[in-house]
C-alpha positions as CSV (number, residue, x, y, z in Angstrom):
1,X,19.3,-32.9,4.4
2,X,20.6,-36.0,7.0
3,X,18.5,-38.3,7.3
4,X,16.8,-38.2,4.1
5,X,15.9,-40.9,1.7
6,X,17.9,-40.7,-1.9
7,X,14.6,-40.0,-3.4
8,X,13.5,-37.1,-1.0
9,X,16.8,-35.9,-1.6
10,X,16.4,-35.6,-5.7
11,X,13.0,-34.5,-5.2
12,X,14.2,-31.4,-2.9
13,X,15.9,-30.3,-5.9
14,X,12.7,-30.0,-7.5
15,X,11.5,-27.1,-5.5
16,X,11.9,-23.5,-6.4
17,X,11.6,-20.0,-3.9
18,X,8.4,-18.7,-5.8
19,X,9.8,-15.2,-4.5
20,X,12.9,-15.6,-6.9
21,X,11.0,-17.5,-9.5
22,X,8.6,-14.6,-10.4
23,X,9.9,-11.8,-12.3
24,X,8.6,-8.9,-13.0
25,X,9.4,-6.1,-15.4
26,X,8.0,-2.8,-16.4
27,X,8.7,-2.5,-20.1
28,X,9.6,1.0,-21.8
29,X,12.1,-0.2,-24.6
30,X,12.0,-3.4,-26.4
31,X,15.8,-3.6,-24.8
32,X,14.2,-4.2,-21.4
33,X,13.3,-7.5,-22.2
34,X,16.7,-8.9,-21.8
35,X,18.1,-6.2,-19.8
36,X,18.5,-7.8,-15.9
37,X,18.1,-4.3,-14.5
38,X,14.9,-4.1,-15.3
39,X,13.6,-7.1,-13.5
40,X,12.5,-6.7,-9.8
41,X,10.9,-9.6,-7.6
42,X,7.8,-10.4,-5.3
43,X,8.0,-9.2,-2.3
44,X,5.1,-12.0,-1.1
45,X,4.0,-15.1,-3.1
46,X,2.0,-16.9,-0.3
47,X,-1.2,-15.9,-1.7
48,X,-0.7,-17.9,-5.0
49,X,1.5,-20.5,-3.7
50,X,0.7,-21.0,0.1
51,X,2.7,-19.9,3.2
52,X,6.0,-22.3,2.4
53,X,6.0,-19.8,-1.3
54,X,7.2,-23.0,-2.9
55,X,6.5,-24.5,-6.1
56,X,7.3,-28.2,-6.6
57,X,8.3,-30.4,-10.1
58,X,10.9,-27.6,-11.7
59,X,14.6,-26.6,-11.7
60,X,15.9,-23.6,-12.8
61,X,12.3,-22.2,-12.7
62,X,10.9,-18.9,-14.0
63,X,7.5,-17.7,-14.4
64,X,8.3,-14.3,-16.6
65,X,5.4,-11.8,-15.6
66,X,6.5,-8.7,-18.0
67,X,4.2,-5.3,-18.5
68,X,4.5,-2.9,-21.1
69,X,5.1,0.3,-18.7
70,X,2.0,2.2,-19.5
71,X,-1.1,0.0,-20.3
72,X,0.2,-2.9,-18.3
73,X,-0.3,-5.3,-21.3
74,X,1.3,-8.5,-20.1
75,X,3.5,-11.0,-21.2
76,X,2.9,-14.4,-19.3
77,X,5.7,-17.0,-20.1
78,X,7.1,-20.3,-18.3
79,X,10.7,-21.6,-18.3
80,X,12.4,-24.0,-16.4
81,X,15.4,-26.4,-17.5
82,X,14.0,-29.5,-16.5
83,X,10.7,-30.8,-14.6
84,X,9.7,-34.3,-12.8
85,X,8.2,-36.7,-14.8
86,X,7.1,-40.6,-14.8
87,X,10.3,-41.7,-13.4
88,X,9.0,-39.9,-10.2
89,X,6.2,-42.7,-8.7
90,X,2.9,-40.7,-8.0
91,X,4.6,-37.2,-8.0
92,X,3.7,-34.4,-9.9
93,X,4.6,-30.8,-10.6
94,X,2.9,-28.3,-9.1
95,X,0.1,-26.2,-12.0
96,X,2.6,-23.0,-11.7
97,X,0.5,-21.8,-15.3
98,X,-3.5,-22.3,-13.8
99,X,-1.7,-20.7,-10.3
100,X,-0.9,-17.1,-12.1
101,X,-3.6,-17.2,-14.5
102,X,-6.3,-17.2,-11.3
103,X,-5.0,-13.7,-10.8
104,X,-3.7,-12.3,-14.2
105,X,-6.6,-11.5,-16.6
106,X,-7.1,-12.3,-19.9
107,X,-6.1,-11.5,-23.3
108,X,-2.3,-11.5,-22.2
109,X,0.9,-12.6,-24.5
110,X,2.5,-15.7,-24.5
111,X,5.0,-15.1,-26.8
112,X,7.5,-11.8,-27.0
113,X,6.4,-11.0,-30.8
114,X,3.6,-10.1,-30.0
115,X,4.5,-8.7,-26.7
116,X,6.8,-6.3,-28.8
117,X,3.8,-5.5,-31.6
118,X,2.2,-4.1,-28.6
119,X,4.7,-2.1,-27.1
120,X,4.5,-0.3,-30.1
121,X,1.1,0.9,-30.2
122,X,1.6,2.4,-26.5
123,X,2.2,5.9,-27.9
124,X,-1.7,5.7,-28.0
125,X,-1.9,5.3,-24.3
126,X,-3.0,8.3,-22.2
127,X,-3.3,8.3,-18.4
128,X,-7.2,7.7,-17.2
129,X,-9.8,10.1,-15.4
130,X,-8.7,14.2,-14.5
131,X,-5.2,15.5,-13.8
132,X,-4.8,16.0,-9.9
133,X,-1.4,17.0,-9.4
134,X,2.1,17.7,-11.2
135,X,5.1,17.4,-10.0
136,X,8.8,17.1,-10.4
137,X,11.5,14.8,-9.0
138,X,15.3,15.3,-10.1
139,X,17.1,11.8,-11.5
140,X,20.4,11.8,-10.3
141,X,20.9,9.0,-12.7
142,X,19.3,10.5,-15.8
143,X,20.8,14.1,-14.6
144,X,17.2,16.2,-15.0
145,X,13.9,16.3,-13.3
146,X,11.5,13.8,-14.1
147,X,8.1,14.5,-14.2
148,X,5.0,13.0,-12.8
149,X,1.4,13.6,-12.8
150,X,-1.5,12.4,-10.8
151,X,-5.3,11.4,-12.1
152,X,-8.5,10.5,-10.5
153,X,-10.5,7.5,-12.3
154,X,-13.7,5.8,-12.3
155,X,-15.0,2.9,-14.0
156,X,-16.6,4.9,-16.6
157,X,-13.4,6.0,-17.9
158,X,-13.1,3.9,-21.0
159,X,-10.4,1.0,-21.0
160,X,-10.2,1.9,-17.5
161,X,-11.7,-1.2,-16.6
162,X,-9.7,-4.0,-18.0
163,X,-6.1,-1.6,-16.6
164,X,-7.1,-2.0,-13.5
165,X,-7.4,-5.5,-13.6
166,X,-3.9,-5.7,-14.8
167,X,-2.7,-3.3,-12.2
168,X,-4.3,-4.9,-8.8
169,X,-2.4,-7.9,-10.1
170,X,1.0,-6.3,-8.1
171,X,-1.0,-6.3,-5.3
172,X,-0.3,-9.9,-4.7
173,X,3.2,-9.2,-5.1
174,X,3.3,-6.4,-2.8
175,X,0.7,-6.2,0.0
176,X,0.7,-8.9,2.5
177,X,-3.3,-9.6,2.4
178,X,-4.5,-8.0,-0.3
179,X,-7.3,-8.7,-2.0
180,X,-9.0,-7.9,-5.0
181,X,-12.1,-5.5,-4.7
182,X,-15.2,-5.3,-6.5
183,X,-15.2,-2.5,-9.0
184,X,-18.6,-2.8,-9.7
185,X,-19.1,-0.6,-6.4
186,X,-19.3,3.3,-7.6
187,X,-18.0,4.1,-4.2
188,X,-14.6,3.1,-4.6
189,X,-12.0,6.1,-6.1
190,X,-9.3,5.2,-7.6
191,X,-6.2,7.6,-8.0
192,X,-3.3,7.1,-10.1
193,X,0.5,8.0,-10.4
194,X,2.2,8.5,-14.2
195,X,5.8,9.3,-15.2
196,X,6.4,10.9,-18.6
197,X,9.3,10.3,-19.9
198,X,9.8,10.3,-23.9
199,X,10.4,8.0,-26.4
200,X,11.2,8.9,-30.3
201,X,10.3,12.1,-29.8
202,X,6.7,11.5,-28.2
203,X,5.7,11.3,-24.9
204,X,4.6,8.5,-23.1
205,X,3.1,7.8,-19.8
206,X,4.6,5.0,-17.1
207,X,2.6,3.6,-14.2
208,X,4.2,4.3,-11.3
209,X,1.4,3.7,-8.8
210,X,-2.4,4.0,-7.7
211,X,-4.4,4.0,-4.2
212,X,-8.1,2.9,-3.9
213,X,-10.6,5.0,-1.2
214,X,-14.0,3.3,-0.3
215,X,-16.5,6.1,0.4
216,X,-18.4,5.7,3.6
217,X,-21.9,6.8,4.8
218,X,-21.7,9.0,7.8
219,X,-25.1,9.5,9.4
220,X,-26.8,12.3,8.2
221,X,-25.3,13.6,5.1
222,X,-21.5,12.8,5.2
223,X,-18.8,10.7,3.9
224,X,-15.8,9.2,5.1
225,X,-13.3,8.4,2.8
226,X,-11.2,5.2,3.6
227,X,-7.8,4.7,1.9
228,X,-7.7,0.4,1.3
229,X,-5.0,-0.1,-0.7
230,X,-1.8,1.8,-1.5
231,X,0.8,0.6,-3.7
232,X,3.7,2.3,-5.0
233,X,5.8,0.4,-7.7
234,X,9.1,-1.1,-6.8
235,X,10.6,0.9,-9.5
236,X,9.8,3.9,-8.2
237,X,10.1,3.6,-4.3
238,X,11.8,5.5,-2.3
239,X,11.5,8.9,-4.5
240,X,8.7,10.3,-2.6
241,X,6.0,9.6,-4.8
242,X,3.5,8.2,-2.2
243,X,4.3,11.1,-0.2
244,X,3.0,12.9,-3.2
245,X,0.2,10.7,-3.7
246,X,-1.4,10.3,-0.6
247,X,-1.9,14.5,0.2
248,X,-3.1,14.8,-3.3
249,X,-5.8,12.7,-2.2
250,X,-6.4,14.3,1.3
251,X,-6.4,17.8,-0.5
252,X,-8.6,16.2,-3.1
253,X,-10.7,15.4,-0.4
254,X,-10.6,18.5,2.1
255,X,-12.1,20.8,-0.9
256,X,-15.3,18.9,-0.5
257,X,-18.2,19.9,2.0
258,X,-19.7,16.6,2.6
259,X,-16.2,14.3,3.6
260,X,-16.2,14.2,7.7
261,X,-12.7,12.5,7.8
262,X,-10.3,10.2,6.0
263,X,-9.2,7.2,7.6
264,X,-7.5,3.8,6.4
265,X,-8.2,0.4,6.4
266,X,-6.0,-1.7,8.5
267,X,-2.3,0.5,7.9
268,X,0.8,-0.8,8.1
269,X,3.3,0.7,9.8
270,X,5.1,2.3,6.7
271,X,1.4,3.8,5.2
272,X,1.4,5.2,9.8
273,X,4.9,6.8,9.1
274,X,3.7,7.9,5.6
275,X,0.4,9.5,6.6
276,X,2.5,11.4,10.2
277,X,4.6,12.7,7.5
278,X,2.0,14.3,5.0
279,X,-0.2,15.1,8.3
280,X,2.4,17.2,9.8
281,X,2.9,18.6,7.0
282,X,-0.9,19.9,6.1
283,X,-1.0,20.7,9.8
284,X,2.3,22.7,10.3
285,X,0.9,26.1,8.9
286,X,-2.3,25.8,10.7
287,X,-2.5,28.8,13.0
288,X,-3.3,26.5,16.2
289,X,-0.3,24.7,15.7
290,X,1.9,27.4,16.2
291,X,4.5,26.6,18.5
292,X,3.2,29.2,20.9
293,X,0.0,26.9,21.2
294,X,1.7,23.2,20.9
295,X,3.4,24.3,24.2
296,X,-0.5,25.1,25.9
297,X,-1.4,21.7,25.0
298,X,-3.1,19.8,23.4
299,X,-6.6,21.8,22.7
300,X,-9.9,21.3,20.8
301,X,-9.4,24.0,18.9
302,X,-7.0,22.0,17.3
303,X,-9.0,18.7,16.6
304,X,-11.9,21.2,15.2
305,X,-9.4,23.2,12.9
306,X,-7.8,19.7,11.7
307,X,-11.0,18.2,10.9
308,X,-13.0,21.3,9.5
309,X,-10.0,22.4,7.5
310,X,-8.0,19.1,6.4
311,X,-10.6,16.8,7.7
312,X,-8.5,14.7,10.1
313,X,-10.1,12.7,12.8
314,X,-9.0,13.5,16.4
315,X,-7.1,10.4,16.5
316,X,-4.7,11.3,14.4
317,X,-4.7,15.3,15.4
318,X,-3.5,14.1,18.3
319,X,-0.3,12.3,16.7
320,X,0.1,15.3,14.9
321,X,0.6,17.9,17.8
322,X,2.9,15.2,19.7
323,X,5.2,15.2,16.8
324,X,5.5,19.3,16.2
325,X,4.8,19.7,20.0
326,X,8.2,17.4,20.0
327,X,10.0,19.4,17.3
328,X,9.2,22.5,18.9
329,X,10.2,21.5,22.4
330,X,14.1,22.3,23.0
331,X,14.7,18.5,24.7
332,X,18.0,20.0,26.4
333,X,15.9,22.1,28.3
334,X,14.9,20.3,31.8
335,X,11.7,21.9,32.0
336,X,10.3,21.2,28.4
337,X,11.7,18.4,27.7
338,X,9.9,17.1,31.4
339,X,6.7,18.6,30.3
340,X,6.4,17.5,27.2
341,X,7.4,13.5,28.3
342,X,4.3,13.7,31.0
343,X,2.2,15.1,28.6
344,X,2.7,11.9,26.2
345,X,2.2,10.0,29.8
346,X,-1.2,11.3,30.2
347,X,-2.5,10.3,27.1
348,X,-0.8,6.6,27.3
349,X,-2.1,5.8,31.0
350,X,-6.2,7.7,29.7
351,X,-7.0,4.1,29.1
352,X,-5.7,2.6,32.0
353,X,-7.5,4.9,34.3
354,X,-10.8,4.7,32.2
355,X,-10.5,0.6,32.7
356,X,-9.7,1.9,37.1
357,X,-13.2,3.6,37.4
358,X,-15.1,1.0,35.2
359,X,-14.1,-1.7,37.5
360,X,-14.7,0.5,40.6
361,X,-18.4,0.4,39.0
362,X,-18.2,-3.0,38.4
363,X,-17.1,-4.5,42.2
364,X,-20.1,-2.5,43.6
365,X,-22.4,-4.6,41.3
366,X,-20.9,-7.8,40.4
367,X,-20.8,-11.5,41.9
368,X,-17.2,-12.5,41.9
369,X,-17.3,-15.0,38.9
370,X,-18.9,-12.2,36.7
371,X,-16.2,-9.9,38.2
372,X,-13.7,-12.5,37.3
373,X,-15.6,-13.0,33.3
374,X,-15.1,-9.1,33.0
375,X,-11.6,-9.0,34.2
376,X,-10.7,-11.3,31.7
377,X,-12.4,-9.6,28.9
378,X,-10.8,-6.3,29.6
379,X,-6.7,-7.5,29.7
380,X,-8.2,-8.6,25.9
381,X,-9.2,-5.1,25.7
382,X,-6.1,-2.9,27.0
383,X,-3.9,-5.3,24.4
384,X,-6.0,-3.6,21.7
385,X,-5.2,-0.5,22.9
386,X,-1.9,-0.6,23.0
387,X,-1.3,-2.1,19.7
C-alpha cells in the first residue's frame, strides 16, 4: 500500500476476492440455509469477473448462489455492508447482479420464502433419462452406505432442459475454460450422478454430478464418443464417484457396435489420472494383459483386444500396458526392472528418431533457408509431443 494516494487507499478497501464472495450451497433441509458447513466456494471466478477475480464498490460482499439439492432451483441474493457512492468522484461499483445473471437462468428466487416453498415440492423430483448404474459408498460420517445411481439423459426428457441450464452453471465455478454448449445438438449425451438419501420418510434424489460426450462421425459408419466436460460436485469429491461415473460411460459405450473409440476433449491432468485408473481397471482381466504377455511387450494384439472389446484407442492402450507392465515387473530385480525402463525409452525417443530420418529426407532435397524454415517448424513440433 506505500506509496498510495489516501483515496486509492479507501478505494482498495472496496474490492472483494470474487472466489470468497461467491457461495454456494446444495440445499437438502431448510437448516442448510444458515448452516456454514454447507457452503463451499469457486474454485475459478475469472470467467465472470476477469483474470484479477475481483469485484470493485463493496465491503463485506457476498453474492449467495444457493440450490435446492435435487432440481437445482436457485436462490440468487446480494449482501454487502456497505458500497461506494457519490462521495467517490466518477467511481462506481462494479454490476456484480447483471455479472451472475449472464450465466444463471431464469425463473430463480430472490428471496428465501420462496426459496423454502420450493424446497418443499422436491419430493416430486425424480432423476432424468434411464438408470445406468447403482452403487454403494459407506459414510464414515453418517455410519452406513450411501447410495447412488447413475442415468443417461437427452433433451427429450421432460424438465430436463431447463436442469441443465441450472447445472452447467458450476461449470464456471469449476472448470477452468468451460463453456456452455449448445443443447440443441442431438449428439451430445449427457449422463448424470444422484445420491438418495431420505427425508420424512421419502426418498429424495441429490445431484452429485454429470459428464457430457459429443458423438463423432467416423468415416464409414462409426462414432467416436468424446467426453467434454466432467464435473463432480465439491460435496462429493474425493468419494470415488467419478471413478464410478466415467466406466459407466465407457461400458455404456463398449456394448454398442457402431462406437470406434472414446476419447476426451482437451483433459486435464486429474480427468489423465482418472481415466489410467478406470482403464487399468477394464484392461486388467483382459486375457492379453496377463502378466505373462505384459513382460513380451507391448503387442497388437493388445491394441486390437482394447479397442474391439472396451473400445480404447492405441494411445491410451499403450499407457495401459506401461502401468500393469510396471506393476507386474518386480523393480528389485536388475534384469526387469532394466527391461522394462528401456522399454518406456523406446517409446519416448519413437518421435525423435521419426523427426532423424525426416530430416535425412529433407537435406537431400532442400536449399539451406528451406532447411532452416523446416527446422524451425519441427522444435515447434517435438514441444507438442512431449507435452
Amino acid at each position: 500500500m506505500a506509496g498510495l494516494t489516501a483515496m486509492e487507499k479507501k478505494l482498495a478497501e472496496y474490492k472483494c476476492n470474487t472466489n470468497e464472495a461467491i457461495q454456494l450451497k446444495l440445499v437438502r433441509f431448510p437448516e442448510d440455509l444458515e448452516d456454514e458447513n454447507t457452503t463451499f466456494n469457486p474454485e475459478y471466478s475469472h470467467q465472470v469477473f476477469g483474470d484479477d477475480e475481483v469485484a470493485f464498490g463493496y465491503k463485506g460482499l457476498k453474492i449467495l448462489l444457493y440450490y435446492i439439492a435435487g432440481n437445482l432451483s436457485t436462490l440468487f441474493r446480494i449482501e454487502y455492508t456497505s458500497k461506494v457512492n457519490e462521495k467517490f468522484d466518477c467511481v462506481e461499483a462494479d454490476d456484480v447482479e447483471s455479472k451472475i445473471r449472464e450465466i444463471i437462468p431464469p425463473g430463480f428466487c430472490t428471496n428465501t420464502d420462496d426459496f423454502v416453498s420450493l424446497l418443499e415440492k422436491e419430493v416430486n423430483f425424480k432423476p432424468f433419462g434411464m438408470l445406468l448404474h447403482t452403487y454403494s459408498i459407506h459414510n464414515e460420517e453418517a455410519g452406513e452406505d450411501i447410495t447412488y445411481q447413475i442415468y443417461k439423459a437427452d433433451m427429450t426428457c421432460p424438465g430436463f432442459r431447463e436442469y441443465h441450464e441450472r447445472l452447467q452453471t458450476f461449470l464456471m465455478w469449476f472448470i477452468e475454460t468451460a463453456s456452455f454448449i449448445d443443447v440443441d445438438d442431438e449428439r451430445w449425451n449427457y449422463f448424470l450422478v444422484f445420491e438418495k438419501y431420505n427425508k420424512d420418510g421419502a426418498t429424495l434424489f441429490a445431484t452429485v454430478g454429470y459428464m457430457t460426450v459429443y458423438n463423432y462421425y467416423v468415416y464409414p459408419d462409426k462414432t467416436r464418443p468424446r467426453v467434454s466436460q466432467m464435473l463432480i460436485l465439491p460435496p462429493f469429491q474425493g468419494e470415488g464417484h467419478g471413478a464410478q461415473l466415467l466406466e459407466t460411460v465407457h461400458r455404456y459405450y463398449m456394448s454398442s457396435p457402431t462406437v470406434l473409440d472414446i476419447t476426451a476433449e482437451d483433459p486435464s491432468e486429474n480427468y489423465v489420472k482418472l481415466r489410467d485408473f478406470v482403464l487399468v481397471k477394464l484392461c486388467q482381466d483382459l486375457l492379453c494383459f496377463s502378466p505373462v504377455k505384459l513382460m513380451q511387450g507391448f503387442s497388437q494384439e493388445m491394441v486390437t483386444e482394447a479397442q474391439q472389446k472396451l473400445k480404447i484407442n492405441k494411445q491410451h492402450t499403450r499407457r495401459v500396458y506401461e502401468i500393469l507392465r510396471l506393476r507386474a515387473t518386480n523393480m528389485g530385480d536388475a534384469e526387469q526392472s532394466r527391461s522394462y525402463r528401456l522399454d518406456v525409452k523406446r517409446r519416448l525417443i519413437g518421435p525423435y528418431k521419426k523427426k532423424q530420418r525426416e530430416l535425412a529426407k529433407m537435406r537431400r532435397c532442400l536449399r539451406p533457408e528451406e532447411m532452416t524454415n523446416q527446422l524451425n517448424q519441427i522444435d515447434l513440433n517435438l514441444q507438442q509431443i512431449m507435452r
